[in-house]
ZARO-387399 format. One record per residue: x, y negated, z of N, C-alpha, C in turn; residue in three letters. Coordinates in steps of 0.02 Angstrom, whole numbers, plus 50000, padded with zeros to 5 digits. Each point is the difference from the previous one (the first is absolute). Layout:
BEGIN
XYZXYZXYZALA/...
END
This chain:
BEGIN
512505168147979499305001150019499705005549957UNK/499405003350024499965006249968499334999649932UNK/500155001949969499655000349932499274999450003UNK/499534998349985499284998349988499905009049972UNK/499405003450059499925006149991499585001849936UNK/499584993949985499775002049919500285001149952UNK/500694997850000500564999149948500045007449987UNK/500185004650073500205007049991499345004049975UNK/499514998550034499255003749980500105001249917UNK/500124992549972499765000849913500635002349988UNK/500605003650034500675001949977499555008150013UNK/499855000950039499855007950020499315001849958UNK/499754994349960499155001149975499575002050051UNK/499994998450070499755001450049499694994550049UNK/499324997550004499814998250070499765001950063UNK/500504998850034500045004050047498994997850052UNK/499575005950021499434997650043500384999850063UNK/500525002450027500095000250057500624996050004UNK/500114994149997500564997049975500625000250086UNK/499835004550048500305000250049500445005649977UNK/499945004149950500105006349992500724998549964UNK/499954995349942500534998249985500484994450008UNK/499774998950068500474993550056500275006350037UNK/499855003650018500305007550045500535001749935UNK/499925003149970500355001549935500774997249991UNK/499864993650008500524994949993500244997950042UNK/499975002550081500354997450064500345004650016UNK/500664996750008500735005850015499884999650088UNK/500385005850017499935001250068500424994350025UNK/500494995449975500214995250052499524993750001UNK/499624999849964499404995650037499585001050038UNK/499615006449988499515001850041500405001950080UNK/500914999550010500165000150054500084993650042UNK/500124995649945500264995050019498954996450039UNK/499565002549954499394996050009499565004550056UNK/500115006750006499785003650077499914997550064UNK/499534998250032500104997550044500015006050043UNK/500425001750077500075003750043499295006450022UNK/500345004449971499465007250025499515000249926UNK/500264997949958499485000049943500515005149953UNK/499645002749948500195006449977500464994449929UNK/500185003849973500444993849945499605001249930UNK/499634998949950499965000949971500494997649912UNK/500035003449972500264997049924500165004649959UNK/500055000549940500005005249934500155007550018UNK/500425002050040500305003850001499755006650007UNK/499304999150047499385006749977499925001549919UNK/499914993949975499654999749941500435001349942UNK/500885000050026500435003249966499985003449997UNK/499885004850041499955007750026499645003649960UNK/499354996650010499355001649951499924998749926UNK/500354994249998500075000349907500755005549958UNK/500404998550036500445006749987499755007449984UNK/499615001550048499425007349965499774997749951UNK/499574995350010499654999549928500505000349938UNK/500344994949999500525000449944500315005849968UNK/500325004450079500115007349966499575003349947UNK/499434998250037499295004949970499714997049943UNK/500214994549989499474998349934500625000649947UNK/500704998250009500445001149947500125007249981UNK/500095003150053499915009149989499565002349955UNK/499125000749997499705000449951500094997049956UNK/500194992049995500014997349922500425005249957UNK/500805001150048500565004049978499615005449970UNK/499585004250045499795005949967499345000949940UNK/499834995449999499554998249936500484997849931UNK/500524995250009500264999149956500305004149975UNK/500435003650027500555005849994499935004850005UNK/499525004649983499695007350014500575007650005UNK/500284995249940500515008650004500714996550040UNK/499914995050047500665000650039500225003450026UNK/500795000450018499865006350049499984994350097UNK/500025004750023499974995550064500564997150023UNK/500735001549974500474994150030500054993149923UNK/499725002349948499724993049970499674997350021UNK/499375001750039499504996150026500254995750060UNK/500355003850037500474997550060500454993450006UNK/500355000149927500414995049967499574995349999UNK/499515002249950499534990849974499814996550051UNK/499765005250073499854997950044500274996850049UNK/500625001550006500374997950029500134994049988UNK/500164998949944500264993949961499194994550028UNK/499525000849983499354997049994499974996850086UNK/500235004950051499684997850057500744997950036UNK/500534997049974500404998750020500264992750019UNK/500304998750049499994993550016500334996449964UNK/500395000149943500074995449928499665000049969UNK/499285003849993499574999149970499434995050018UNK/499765003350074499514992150027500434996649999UNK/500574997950026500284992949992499984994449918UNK/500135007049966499554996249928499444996950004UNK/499555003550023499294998549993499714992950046UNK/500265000550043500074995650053500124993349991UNK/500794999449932500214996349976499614995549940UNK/499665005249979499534998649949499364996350027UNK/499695001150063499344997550033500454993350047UNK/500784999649975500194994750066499464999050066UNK/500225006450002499845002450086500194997250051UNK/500774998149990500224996350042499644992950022UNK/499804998749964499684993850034499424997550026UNK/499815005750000499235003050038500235002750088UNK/500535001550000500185003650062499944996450048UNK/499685002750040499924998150075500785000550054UNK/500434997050027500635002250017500024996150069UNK/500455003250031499994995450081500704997549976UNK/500074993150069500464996849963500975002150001UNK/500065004550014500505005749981500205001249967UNK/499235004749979500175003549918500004993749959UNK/499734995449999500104994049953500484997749993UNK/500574998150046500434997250010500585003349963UNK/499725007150001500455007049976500065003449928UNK/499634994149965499755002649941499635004149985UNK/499355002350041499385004950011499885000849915UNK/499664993149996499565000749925500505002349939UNK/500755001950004500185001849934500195009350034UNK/500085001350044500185008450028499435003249949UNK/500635004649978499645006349972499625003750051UNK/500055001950044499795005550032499204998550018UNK/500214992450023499444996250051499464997849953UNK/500074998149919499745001249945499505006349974UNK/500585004350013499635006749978499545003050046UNK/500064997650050499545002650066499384997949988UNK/499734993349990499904994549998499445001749906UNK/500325002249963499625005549948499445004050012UNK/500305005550052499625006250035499554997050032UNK/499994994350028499524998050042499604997149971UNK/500154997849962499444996949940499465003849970UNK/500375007249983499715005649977499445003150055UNK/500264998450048499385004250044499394993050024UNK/500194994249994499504996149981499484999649963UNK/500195000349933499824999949952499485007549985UNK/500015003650025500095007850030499354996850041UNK/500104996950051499245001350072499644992349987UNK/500154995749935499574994850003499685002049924UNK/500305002649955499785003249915499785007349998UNK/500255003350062499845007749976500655002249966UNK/499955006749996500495003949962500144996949926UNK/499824995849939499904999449955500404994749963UNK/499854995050069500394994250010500825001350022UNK/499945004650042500895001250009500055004249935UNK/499605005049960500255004549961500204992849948UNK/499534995349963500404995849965500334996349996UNK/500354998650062500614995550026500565003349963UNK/500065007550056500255002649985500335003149896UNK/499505002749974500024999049937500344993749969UNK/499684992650011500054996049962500994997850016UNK/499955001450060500674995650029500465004250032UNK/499745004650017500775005850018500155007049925UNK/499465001649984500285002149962500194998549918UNK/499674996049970499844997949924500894996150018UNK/500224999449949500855000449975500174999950047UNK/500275007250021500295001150047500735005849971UNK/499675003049949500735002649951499565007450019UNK/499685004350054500035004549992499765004249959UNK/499965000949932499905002649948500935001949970UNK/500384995050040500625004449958500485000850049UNK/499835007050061500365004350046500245004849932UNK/500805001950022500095007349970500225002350059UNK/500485008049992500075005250018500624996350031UNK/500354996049963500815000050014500124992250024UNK/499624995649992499844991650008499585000350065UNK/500174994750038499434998950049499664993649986UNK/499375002050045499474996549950500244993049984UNK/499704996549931500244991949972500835000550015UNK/500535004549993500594996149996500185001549927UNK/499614993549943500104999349945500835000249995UNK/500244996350056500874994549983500215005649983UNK/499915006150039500495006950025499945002549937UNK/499265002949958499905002549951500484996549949UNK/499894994149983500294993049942500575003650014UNK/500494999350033500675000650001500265006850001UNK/499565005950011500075006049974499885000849899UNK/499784998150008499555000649913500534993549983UNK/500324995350004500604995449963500545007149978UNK/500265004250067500435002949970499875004450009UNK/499475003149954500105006049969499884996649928UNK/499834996649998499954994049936500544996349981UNK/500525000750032500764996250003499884992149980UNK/499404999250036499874990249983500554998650074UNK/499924992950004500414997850042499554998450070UNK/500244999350045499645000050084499584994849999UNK/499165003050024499344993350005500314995750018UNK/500044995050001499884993150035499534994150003UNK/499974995550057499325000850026500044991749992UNK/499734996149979499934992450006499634996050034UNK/499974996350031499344995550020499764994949963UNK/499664998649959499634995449952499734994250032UNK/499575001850059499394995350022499945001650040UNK/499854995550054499684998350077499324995449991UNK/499385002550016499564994950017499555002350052UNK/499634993750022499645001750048500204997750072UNK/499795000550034500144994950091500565003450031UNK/500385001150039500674998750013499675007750059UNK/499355001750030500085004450041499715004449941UNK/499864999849946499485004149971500444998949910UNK/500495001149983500305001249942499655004349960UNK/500154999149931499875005649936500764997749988UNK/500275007749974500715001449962499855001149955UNK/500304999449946500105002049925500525001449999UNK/500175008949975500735003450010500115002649913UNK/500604995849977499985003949942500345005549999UNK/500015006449953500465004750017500185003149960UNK/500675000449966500264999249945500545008349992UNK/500015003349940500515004449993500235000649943UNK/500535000549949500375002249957499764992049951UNK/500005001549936499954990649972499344998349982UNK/499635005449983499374997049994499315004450039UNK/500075000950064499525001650040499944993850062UNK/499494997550017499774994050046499175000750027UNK/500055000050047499074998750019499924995850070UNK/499684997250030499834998050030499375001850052UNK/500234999250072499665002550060499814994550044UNK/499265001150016499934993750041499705004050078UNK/500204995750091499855004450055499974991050043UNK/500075004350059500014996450049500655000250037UNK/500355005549998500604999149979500615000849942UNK/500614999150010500475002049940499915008949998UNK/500195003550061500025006549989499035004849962UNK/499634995250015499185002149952500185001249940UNK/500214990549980500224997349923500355004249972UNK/500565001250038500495003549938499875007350012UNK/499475002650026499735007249991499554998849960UNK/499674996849990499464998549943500354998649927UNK/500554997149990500184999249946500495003449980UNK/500325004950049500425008549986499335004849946UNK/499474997750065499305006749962500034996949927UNK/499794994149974499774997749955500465002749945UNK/500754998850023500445003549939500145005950001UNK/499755005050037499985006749987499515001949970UNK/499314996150027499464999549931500234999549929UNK/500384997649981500114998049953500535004649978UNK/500485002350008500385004449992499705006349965UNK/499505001950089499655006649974499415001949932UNK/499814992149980499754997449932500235001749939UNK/500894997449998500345001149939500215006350012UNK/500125005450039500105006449979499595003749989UNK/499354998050006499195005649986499934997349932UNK/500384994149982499814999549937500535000549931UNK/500795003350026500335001549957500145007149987UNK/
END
């Protein structure tokens, strides 16, 4: 059964005045097919995907270019990329357990609707252009901010790494360091069975270890690759 819509409101810091706006938002096209009655137009998210997708481009683009002034433009490209990408809302998604807000016909339910990345990330965008025509521009600009971009890693794109692949970096920097190959642990599982936190430990040579926490293993143990290259890049600025 589908989630109590206040639950998501105080997840989004948002009450919705037009609370139809974000029942549209949350209805996948196999319900609104399955619930059409004959000669009636179909309605469900999928405008509003359309429409929050621009927005998204457009409000992460300036953040990019405010934050990052002297980028050049295929850095900006990267962060961006990375930011508006469908492993990325599916994070976010994961984080607002979206899934259980979703409106689904009984198909997609049957089909595992509420855990699909795609149908997730769609399902984001549409939120965004909600949030967008019931808050104004301000309200999607701090969605956006608070939950697509804030730890999201893009502050550490290089030239030769694509964006957040800490693992790739870690295991470049082991050997030129002649430590021995990251390896990656799982510590901890908590949390509800559709909606996990990982704890990834991630370990190289005898005394380097840190710990990464995601929504999945591959977040975790990018979070806790970064953490020990933090640390790395620490002890050589300081010997």
């Amino acid at each position: 059964m589908r989630a109590d819509l206040e639950v998501l409101e105080a997840a989004l810091g948002h009450a919705f005045r037009d609370r139809e706006l974000l029942v549209r938002a949350l209805t996948h096209k196999s319900r609104s097919h399955e619930d059409a009655r004959p000669g009636e137009s179909v309605v469900s998210n999928q405008q509003l995907e359309f429409f929050g997708d621009a927005i998204l481009g457009c409000v992460v683009s300036e953040i990019l270019f405010r934050r990052f002034p002297l980028d050049s433009e295929g850095r900006l490209s990267k962060r961006k990329a990375h930011l508006v990408s469908e492993a990325r809302l599916y994070e976010v998604a994961r984080s607002l357990l979206l899934g259980d807000h979703l409106i689904l016909g009984r198909g997609e339910e049957m089909s595992g609707g509420r855990n699909k990345k795609a149908l997730l990330a769609d399902a984001v965008e549409a939120l965004i252009a909600a949030l967008h025509l019931d808050g104004g521009a301000g309200a999607a600009w701090r969605f956006i901010e608070e939950r697509v971009v804030a730890d999201a890693g893009v502050e550490n794109v290089t030239s030769d790494l694509t964006l957040a692949d800490f693992k790739g970096a870690l295991q470049q920097r082991a050997q030129e360091l002649d430590l021995s190959a990251p390896r990656y642990v799982t510590v901890a599982e908590s949390g509800p069975e559709h909606a996990k936190i990982f704890t990834i430990e991630a370990r190289i040579g005898d005394g380097w270890a840190e710990r990464g926490e995601g929504l999945t293993k591959k977040s975790a143990g990018q979070q806790a690759a970064q953490a020990i290259l933090r640390r790395l890049d620490s002890s050589q600025l300081k010997a």
